[in-house]
C-alpha positions as CSV (number, residue, x, y, z in Angstrom):
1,X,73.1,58.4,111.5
2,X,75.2,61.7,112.6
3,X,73.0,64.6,111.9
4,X,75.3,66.4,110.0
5,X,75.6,63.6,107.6
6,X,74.0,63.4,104.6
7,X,70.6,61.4,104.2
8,X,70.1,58.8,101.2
9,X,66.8,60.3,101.0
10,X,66.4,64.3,99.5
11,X,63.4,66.2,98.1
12,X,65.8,68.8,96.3
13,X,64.0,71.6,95.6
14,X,64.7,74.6,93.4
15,X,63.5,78.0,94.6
16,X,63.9,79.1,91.3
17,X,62.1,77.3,89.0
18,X,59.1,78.5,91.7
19,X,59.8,82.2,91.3
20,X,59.8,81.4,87.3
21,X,56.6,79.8,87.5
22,X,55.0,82.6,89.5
23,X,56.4,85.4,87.3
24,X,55.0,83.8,83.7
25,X,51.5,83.0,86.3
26,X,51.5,86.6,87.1
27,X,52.1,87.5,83.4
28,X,48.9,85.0,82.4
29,X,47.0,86.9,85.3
30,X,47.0,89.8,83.7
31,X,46.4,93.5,86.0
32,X,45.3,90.5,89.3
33,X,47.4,90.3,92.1
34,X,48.7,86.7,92.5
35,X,48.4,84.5,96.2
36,X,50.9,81.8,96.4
37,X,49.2,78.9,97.9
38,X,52.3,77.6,100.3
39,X,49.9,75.5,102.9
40,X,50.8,71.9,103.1
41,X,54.1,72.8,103.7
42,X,54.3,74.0,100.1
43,X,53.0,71.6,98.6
44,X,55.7,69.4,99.8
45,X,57.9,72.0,98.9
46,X,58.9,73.4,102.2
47,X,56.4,76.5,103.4
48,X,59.8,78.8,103.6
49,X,61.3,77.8,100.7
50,X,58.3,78.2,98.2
51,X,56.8,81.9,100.4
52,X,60.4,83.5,99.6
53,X,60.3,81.9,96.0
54,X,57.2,83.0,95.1
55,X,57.5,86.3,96.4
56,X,60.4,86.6,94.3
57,X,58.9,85.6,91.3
58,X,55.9,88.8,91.9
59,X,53.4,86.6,94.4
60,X,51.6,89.9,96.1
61,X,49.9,87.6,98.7
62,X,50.4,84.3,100.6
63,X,47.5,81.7,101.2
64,X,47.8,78.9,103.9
65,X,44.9,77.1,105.6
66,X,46.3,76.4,109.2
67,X,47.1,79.0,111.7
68,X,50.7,77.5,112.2
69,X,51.3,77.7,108.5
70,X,49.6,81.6,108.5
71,X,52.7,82.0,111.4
72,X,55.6,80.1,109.1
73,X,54.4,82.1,106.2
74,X,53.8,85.6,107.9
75,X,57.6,85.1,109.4
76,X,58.7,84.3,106.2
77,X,57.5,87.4,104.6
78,X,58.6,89.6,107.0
79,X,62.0,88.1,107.3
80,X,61.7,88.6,103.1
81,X,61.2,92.3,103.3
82,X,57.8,91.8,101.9
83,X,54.9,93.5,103.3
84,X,52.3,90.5,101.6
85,X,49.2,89.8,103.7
86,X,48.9,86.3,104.6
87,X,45.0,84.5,104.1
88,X,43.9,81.7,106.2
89,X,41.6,79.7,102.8
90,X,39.7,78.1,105.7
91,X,37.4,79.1,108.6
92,X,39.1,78.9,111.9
93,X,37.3,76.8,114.6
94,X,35.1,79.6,116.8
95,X,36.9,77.8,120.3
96,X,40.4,78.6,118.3
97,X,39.5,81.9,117.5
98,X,40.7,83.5,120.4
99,X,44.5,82.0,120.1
100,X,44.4,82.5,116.0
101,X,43.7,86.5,116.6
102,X,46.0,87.1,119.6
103,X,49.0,85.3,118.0
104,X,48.5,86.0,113.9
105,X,50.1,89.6,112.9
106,X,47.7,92.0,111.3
107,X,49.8,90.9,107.7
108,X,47.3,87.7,108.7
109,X,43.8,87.6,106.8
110,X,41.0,85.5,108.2
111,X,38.3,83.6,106.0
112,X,35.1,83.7,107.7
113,X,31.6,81.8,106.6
114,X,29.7,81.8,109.3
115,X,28.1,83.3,111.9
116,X,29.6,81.6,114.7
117,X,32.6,82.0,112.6
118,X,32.5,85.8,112.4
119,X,31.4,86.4,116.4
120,X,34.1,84.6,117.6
121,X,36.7,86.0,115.5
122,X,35.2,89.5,116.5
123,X,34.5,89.6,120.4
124,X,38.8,87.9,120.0
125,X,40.1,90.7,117.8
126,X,41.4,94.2,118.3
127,X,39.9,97.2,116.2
128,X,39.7,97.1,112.4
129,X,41.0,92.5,111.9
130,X,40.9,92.4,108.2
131,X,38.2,89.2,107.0
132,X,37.6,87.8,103.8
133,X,34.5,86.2,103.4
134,X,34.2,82.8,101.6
135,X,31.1,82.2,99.4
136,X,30.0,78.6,98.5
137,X,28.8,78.7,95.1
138,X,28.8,75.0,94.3
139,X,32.4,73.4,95.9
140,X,30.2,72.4,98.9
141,X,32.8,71.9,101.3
142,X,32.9,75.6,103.2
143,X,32.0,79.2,102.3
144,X,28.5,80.6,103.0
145,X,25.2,79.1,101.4
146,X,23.0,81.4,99.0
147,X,20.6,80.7,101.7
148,X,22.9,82.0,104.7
149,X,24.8,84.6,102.8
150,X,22.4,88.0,104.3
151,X,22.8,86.6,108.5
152,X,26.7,86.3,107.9
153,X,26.9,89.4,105.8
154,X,24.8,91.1,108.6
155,X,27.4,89.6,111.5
156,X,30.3,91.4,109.8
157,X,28.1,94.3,109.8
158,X,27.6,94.0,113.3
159,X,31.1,93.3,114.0
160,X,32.5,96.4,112.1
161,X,34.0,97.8,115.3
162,X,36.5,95.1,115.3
163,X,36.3,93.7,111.9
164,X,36.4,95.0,108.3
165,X,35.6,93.0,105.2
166,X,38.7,93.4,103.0
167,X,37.4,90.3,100.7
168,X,34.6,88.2,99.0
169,X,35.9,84.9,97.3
170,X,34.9,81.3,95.9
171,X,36.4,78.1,94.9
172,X,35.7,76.7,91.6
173,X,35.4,72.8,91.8
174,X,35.8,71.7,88.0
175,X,37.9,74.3,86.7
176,X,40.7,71.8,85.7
177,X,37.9,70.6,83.2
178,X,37.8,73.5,80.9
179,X,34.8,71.8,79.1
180,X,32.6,71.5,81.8
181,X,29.9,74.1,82.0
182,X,29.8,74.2,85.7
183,X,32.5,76.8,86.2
184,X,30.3,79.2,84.2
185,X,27.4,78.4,86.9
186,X,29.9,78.9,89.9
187,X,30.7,82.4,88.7
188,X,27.2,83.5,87.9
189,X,26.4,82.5,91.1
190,X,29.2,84.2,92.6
191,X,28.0,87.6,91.1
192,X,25.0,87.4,92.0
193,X,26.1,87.1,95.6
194,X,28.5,89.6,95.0
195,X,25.6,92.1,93.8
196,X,23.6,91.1,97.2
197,X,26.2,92.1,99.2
198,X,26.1,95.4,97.3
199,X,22.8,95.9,97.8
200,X,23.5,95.6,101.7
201,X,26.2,98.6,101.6
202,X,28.9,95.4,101.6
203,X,32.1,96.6,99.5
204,X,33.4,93.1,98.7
205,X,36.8,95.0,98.2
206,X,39.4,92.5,97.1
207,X,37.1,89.7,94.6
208,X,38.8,86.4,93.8
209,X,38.2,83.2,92.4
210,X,40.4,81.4,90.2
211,X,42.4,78.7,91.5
212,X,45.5,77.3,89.4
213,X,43.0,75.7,87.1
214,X,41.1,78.9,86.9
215,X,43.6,81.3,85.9
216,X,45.4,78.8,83.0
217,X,41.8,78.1,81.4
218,X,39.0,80.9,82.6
219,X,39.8,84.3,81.9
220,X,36.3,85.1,83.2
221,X,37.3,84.0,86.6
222,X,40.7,86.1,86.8
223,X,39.0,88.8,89.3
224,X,41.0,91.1,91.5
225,X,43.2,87.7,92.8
226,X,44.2,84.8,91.6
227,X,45.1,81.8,94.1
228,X,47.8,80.0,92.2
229,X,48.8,76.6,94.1
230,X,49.7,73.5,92.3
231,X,51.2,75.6,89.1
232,X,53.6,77.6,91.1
233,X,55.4,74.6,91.8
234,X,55.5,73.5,87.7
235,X,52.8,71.8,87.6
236,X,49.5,71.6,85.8
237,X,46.4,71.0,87.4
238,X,45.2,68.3,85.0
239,X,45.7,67.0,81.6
240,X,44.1,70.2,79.5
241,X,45.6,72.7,81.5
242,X,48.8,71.2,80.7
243,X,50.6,73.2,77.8
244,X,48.7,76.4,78.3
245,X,51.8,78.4,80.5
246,X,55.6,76.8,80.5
247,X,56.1,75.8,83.9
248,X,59.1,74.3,85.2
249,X,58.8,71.1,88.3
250,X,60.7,72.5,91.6
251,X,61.2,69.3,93.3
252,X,63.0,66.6,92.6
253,X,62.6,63.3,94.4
254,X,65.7,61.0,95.1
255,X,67.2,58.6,97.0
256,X,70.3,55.5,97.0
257,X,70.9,52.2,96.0
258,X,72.0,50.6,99.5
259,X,72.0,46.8,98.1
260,X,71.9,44.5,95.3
261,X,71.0,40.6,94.6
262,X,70.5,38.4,92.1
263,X,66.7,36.6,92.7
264,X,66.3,33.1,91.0
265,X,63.4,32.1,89.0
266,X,60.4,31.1,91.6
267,X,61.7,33.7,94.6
268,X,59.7,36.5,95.9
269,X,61.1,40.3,96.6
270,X,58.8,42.2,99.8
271,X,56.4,41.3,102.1
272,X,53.8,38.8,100.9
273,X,55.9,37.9,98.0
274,X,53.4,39.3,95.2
275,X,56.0,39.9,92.8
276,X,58.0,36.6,92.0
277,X,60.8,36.6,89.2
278,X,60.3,33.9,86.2
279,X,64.2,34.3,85.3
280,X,67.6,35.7,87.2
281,X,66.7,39.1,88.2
282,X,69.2,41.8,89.7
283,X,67.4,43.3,92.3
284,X,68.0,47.2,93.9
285,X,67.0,47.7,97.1
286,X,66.6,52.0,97.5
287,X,66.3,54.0,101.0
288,X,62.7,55.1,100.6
289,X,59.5,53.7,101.8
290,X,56.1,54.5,102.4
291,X,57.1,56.6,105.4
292,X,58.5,58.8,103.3
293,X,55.4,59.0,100.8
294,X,56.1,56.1,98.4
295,X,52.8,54.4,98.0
296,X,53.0,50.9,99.3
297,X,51.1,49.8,95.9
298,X,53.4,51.7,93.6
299,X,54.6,48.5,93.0
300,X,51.5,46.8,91.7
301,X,50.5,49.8,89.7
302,X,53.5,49.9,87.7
303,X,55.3,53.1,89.1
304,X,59.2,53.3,88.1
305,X,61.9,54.6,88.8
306,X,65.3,56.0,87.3
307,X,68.7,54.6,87.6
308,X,71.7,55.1,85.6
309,X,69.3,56.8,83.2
310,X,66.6,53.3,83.1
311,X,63.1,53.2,83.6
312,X,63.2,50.2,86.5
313,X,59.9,49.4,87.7
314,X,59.5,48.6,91.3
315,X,58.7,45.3,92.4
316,X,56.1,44.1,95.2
317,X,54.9,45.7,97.8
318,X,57.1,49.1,99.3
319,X,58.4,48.9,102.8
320,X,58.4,51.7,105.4
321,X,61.7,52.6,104.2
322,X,62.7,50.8,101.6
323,X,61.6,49.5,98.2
324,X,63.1,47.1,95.6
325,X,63.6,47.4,91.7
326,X,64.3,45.3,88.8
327,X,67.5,46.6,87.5
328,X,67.5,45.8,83.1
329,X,69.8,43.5,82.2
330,X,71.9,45.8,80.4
331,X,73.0,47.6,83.6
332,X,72.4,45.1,86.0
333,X,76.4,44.6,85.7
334,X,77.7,48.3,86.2
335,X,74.6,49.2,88.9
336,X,76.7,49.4,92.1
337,X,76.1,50.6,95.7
338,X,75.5,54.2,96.2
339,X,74.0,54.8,92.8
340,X,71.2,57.7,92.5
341,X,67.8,56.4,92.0
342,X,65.3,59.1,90.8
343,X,61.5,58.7,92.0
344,X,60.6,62.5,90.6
345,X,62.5,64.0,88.2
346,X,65.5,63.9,85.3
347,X,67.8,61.4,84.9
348,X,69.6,61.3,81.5
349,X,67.1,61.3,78.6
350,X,64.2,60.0,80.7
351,X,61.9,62.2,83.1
352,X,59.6,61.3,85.8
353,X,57.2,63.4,86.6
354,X,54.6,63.9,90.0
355,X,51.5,63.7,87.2
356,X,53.2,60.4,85.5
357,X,53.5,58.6,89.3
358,X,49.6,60.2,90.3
359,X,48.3,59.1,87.0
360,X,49.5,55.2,87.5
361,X,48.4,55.3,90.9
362,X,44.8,56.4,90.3
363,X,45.2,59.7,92.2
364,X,46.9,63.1,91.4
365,X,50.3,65.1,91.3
366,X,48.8,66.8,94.4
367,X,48.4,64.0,96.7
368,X,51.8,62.1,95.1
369,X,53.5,65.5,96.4
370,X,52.6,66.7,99.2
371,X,52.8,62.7,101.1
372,X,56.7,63.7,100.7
373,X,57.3,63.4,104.6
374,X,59.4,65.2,107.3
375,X,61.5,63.0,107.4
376,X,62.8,63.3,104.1
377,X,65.3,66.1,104.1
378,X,64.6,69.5,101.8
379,X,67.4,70.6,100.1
380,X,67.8,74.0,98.4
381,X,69.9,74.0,94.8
């Protein structure tokens, strides 16, 4: 295909429905400064697309967990006019410390958790490298144990010739659960290393904890931050955070009809023929696949898909590019060609959202979002 032509495939994305969605987030926040999660290539987003969105919308700070994305998002700011700093959410690797700190700008914030973790970063860094350390308070998967929390706060102590601790932060692991009691333990927990930190001469400076979750449902964990990821781009982090703030969906998800068949009774559509037709079915073959992020099982767990404003559900097992739909008898005669098929988003009276495809799939808006890949094209409108 020319590069300059057109692709069958889009992710259209609209900056402004993320800048909308930050500015009622920052509202909810209250006086805390917001961080626009933008790793994962924003969420599928585009990492450029949604930093100079949600900078738009009021984001004060950019989070990222890879040291290419920290360099995407940093540029992006500055190329913005925005002075945000940048966090790294995870620990950079001690034998990658030495790269991360000579090419991050000083707008880039590291997380550290360990000892190892701080040493490295130090003995790499000019004078005064801003840090924010990461507390594990029951997430389990980084951050420094209760038990470890004095030998790392000592190594930034140590390490205050070339590092200063600008942060202290946690995740919360059920806050999308509002009913669960364990978010209540987390931050407990969290205080109390906060108050041992004190007790060390530690200023924890900038505190944060809330995640998207946490700021829609726990004002107790809306600190001096708030890490807003999933909501920014308009949507919820589960079912009973949904509702709380308005937020609009960014992305839309499309691609093309590129052929259509009749299948008689008895035939089989994709490979191993698990779907088989019991009458004369009109048959729409679309331009996406599970290279570009389509579940090869959306198929068998009833995902659908919109064309000429009807639910079709798709049919066996999704290709690398392609997948095939049942088109309803009442279009199957006008469906034609070139026709816009919707995978995410409006068509008509009907909407599909990422939470509907997650929740038929057995997995999350999340994970149905941000397996968009490369290859599919971002387009601004």
């Amino acid at each position: 295909m020319n590069a300059a032509a057109p692709s069958a495939r889009q992710a259209r994305v609209r900056p402004a429905a993320i800048a909308a969605n930050v500015a009622r987030l920052a509202q909810r926040a209250g006086g805390a400064g917001l961080c626009a999660v933008v790793k994962a290539d924003g969420y599928g987003h585009g990492t450029a697309i949604a930093a100079r969105a949600a900078l738009a919308g009021g984001a004060s700070w950019l989070g990222v967990a890879t040291i290419p994305e920290a360099l995407e998002a940093a540029e992006t700011a500055h190329s913005a006019g925005s002075d945000a700093p940048v966090l790294v959410l995870s620990e950079v690797a001690p034998e990658v410390a030495a790269t991360a700190a000579v090419h991050c700008p000083e707008r880039v914030r590291f997380t550290v958790a360990s000892v190892a973790g701080v040493e490295a970063l130090a003995a790499a860094s000019g004078p005064s490298r801003a840090v924010h350390l990461k507390v594990d308070t029951g997430m389990h998967r980084m951050g420094a144990q209760a038990s470890e929390l004095a030998s790392v706060a000592g190594a930034v102590q140590r390490c205050a010739d070339r590092l200063h601790l600008e942060g202290v932060w946690t995740h919360l692991a059920v806050a999308d659960a509002p009913a669960d009691p364990f978010t209540a333990e987390q931050l407990v927990r969290f205080d109390q290393a906060l108050e041992g930190l004190s007790r060390r001469g530690l200023d924890p400076g900038v505190v944060h904890v809330a995640n998207s979750a946490g700021l829609l449902a726990h004002p107790d964990a809306r600190r001096d931050l708030v890490r807003a990821g999933i909501a920014i781009y308009g949507v919820a982090p589960s079912p009973e955070t949904d509702g709380i703030v308005e937020l609009d969906p960014a992305l839309e998800l499309v691609s093309r009809v590129t052929a259509l068949r009749t299948v008689a009774p008895g035939e089989g559509v994709s490979y191993g023929r698990h779907w088989r037709a019991d009458e004369p079915t009109r048959v729409a073959t679309v331009a996406i696949g599970y290279a570009d992020g389509v579940r090869r099982d959306s198929g068998s767990a009833g995902v659908e898909v919109l064309l000429r404003a009807h639910r079709c559900p798709i049919l066996g097992a999704v290709t690398m590019d392609q997948l095939m739909v049942a088109v309803p008898p009442d279009i199957a005669q006008e469906a034609a060609v070139g026709d816009e098929v919707v995978l995410i988003g409006r068509q008509g009276v009907h909407r599909i959202t990422a939470t509907e495809v997650a929740q038929r799939l057995g997995t999350i808006a999340y994970e149905v979002l941000t397996s968009i890949s490369a290859r599919v094209p971002r387009v601004v409108v």
